[in-house]
N, C-alpha and C positions, 0 to 999 in steps of 0.2 A: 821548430828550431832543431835542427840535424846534431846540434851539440848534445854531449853526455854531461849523464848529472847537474849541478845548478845552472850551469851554461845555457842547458837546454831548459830551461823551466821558463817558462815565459807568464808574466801577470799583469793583468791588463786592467785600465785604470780608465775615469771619465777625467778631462781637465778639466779648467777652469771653473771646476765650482758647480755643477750641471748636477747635484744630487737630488734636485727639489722636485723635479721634475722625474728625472729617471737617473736606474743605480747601474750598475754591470758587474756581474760576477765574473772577480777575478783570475779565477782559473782556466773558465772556460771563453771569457767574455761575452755572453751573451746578453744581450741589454734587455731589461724589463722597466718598467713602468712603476715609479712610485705613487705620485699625484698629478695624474695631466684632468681633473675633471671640470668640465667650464675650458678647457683649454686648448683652442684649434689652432691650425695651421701647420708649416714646416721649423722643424727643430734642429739645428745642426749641432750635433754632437762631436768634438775630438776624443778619439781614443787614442789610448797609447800603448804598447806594449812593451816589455822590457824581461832582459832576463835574469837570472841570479847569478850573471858571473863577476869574478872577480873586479873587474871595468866593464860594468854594467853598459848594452847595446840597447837604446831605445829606438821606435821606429811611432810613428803617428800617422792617425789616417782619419776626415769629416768621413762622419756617417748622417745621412740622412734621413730623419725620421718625421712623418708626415700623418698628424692629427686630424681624421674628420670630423664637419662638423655634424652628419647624421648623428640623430642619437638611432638607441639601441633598446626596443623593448625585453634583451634575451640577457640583461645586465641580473647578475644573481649576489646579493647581500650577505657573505659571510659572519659571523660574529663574533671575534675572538676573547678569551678570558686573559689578554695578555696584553703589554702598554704597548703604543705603538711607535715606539723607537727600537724594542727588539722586534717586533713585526718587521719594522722597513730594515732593518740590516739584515734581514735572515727572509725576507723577498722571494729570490729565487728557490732559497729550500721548500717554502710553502709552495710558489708555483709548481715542483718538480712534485712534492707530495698529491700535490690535487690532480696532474695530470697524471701520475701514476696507477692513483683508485679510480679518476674516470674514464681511462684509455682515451681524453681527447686529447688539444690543445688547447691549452687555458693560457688567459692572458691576464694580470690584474691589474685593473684600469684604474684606480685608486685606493690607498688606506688611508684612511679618515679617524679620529676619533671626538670629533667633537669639541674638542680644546685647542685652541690655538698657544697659547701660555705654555713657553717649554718647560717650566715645572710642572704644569697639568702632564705635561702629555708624558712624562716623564713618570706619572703616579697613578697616573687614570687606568683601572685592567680594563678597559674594555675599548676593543679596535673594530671598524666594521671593514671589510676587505673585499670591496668590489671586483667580479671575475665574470668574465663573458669566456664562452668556449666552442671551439670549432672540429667541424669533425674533418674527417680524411680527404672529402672533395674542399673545404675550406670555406663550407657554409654553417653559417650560427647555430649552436645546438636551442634549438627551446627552453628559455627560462627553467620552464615545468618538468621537463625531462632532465635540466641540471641540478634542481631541488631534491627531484627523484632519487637519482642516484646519490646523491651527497646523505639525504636519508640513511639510503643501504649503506653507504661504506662510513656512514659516522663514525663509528667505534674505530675502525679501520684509519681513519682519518689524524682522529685523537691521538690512538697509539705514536704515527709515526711525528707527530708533530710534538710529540711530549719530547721524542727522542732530538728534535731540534732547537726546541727553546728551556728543554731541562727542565721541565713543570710537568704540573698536572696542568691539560688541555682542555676547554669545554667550546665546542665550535657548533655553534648554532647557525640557522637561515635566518636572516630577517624577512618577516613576511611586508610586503610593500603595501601601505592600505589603500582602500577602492579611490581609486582617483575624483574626483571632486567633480557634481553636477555640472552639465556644460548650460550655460544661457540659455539654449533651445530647452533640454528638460526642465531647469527651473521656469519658463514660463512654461510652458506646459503644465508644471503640477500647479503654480498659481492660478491658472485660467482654470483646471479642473477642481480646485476647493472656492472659489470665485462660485461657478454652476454650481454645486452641489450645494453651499452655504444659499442661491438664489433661488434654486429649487425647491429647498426644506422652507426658507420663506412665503414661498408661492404654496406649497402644502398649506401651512400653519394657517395663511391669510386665507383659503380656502375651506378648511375645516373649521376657524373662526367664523366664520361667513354664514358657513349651511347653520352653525349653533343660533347665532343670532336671528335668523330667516326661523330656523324652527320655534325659537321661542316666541318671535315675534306673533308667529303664526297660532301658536298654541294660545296665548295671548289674547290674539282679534279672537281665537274659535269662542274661549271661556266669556269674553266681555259679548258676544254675538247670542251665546247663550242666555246666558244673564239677561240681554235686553228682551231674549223671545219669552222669556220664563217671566220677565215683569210684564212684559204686554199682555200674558195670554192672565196675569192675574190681576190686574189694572180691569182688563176686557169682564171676566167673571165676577168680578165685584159691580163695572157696570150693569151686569146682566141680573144680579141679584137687589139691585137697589132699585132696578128699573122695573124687575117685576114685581117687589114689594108697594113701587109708586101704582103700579096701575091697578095690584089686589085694593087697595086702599081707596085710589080714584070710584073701582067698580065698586066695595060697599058702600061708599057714599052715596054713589049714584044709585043703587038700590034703596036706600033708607028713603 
């Protein structure tokens, strides 16, 4: 606006109620993203702008803002120590701070905290602040490399944000856990404790086996024994009683 002083001050606003979705900073208007997660398609936004003069001049204009539904594995988990109703008013401060310490372009694609109950949300300190970010050709920065950095500029981080929401700051990563077995590897690991639990079977039924076979064996040798160790003294008692009969036979037969 070419007008001086309040004339010229122009403050730009969402109508009809559109904050659930997404907010716009006033000053500059530039629109950011509160919570569109789960939420695809085209958005039509009215802006409005107005200035601070005496007989306030409005002027309105759809903006069109268009939700994919790819996802995004380069989605990075902020964690803040603060409720998330001054989170979502204070939006674009945080977007400006993050882009500042990472030299990208960050976007936040949702703050969340867990609570739906606007007293909860109202008391709860803890906000999570989904952010994806892009670099100068306007491709995805790597999860891993926006963790990275958020690392390095923590402290850095902290500071400027303390100076926005007037607290002390604690802005952690949420790390994302290992995603869940897919069908393929859960049968896979069942078919491999399946063999291994049928092979220790086959072992055990194996090495029972040979035990049984040797005792057996040990068994017939000792009863085999036994029967040659009674024969051969069965046989010497024959042979002693047979030549006792025939010493006896022949002095008779002599007398």
């Amino acid at each position: 606006d070419p007008d001086s002083g309040d004339n010229g001050l122009l403050l730009y606003s969402l109508v009809n109620n559109q904050r659930s979705e997404f907010d716009i900073d006033e000053n500059t208007g530039q629109i950011f993203t509160v919570s569109v997660a789960g939420k695809t398609g085209t958005f039509y936004l009215e802006v409005e702008a107005a200035d601070q003069g005496t007989r306030r001049l409005t002027a309105r204009t759809t903006v069109n803002v268009t939700i994919d539904s790819s996802s995004s594995n380069n989605i990075v988990v902020m964690v803040l120590n603060q409720k998330i109703n001054v989170v979502e008013r204070n939006s674009a401060e945080v977007k400006r701070v993050l882009e500042d310490k990472l030299t990208w372009n960050v976007y936040i694609i949702d703050v969340d905290s867990n609570e739906s109950e606007r007293k909860a949300r109202s008391t709860t300190d803890v906000t999570y602040v989904k952010i994806i970010a892009f670099d100068d050709a306007n491709q995805e920065v790597p999860a891993e490399d926006v963790k990275r950095k958020l690392r390095e500029q923590k402290s850095k981080i902290e500071t400027e944000l303390e100076a926005v929401f007037s607290a002390s700051v604690i802005a952690e990563i949420e790390e994302t856990p290992a995603d869940s077995a897919t069908p393929e590897l859960i049968a896979t690991i069942v078919l491999g404790v399946l063999l291994a639990c049928t092979l220790t079977a086959f072992l055990v039924y194996v090495v029972i086996t040979k035990k049984k076979k040797r005792k057996y064996y040990q068994q017939h040798l000792v009863k085999q024994q036994a029967e040659i160790t009674g024969g051969i003294d069965n046989l010497y008692a024959a042979d002693q009683n047979g030549s006792r009969t025939s010493v006896g036979e022949l002095e008779h037969t002599n007398n």
